[in-house]
C-alpha positions, 0 to 999 in steps of 0.5 A: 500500500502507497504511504499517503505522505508520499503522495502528497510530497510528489503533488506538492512537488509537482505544484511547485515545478509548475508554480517556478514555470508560470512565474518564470514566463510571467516575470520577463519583461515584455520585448514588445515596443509600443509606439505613440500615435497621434491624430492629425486633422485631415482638413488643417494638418492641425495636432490640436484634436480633442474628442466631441462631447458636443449635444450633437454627438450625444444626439447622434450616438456617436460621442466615443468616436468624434472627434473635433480640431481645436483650430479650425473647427472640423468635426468627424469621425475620422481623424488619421493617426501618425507616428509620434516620431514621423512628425 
């Protein structure tokens, strides 16, 4: 007959071995590089963007996504993205 604190060592063992793999894959540090981007306005070239919290866009349902240039006025969805660092 298998003695029950042999079992229970073994487990424990086995625990502790996957508990060192997990922590090793989850301490290194990610290489990944995350770049910052901005958006431009499409009719002014203009970095001065805010989001659209107008009654307007509340009306429309779209207020998480409209944005507005601060320097001309021009009001839309869509507003490209760049580069920080391709300024």
């Amino acid at each position: 007959m298998v003695n029950f604190y042999y079992v229970m060592f073994i487990v424990g063992l086995f625990f502790i071995a996957i508990l060192i793999i997990l922590w090793g894959r989850l301490s290194k540090k990610s290489k990944k590089t995350y770049t910052t981007n901005i958006r431009i306005c499409p009719k002014c070239k203009s970095k001065n963007i805010k989001a659209d919290f107008s009654a307007h866009s509340f009306a429309q349902g779209s207020v998480f996504n409209k944005y507005k240039c601060n320097n001309c006025g021009f009001a839309g969805i869509f507003f490209p993205e760049i580069d920080k660092k391709s300024k």
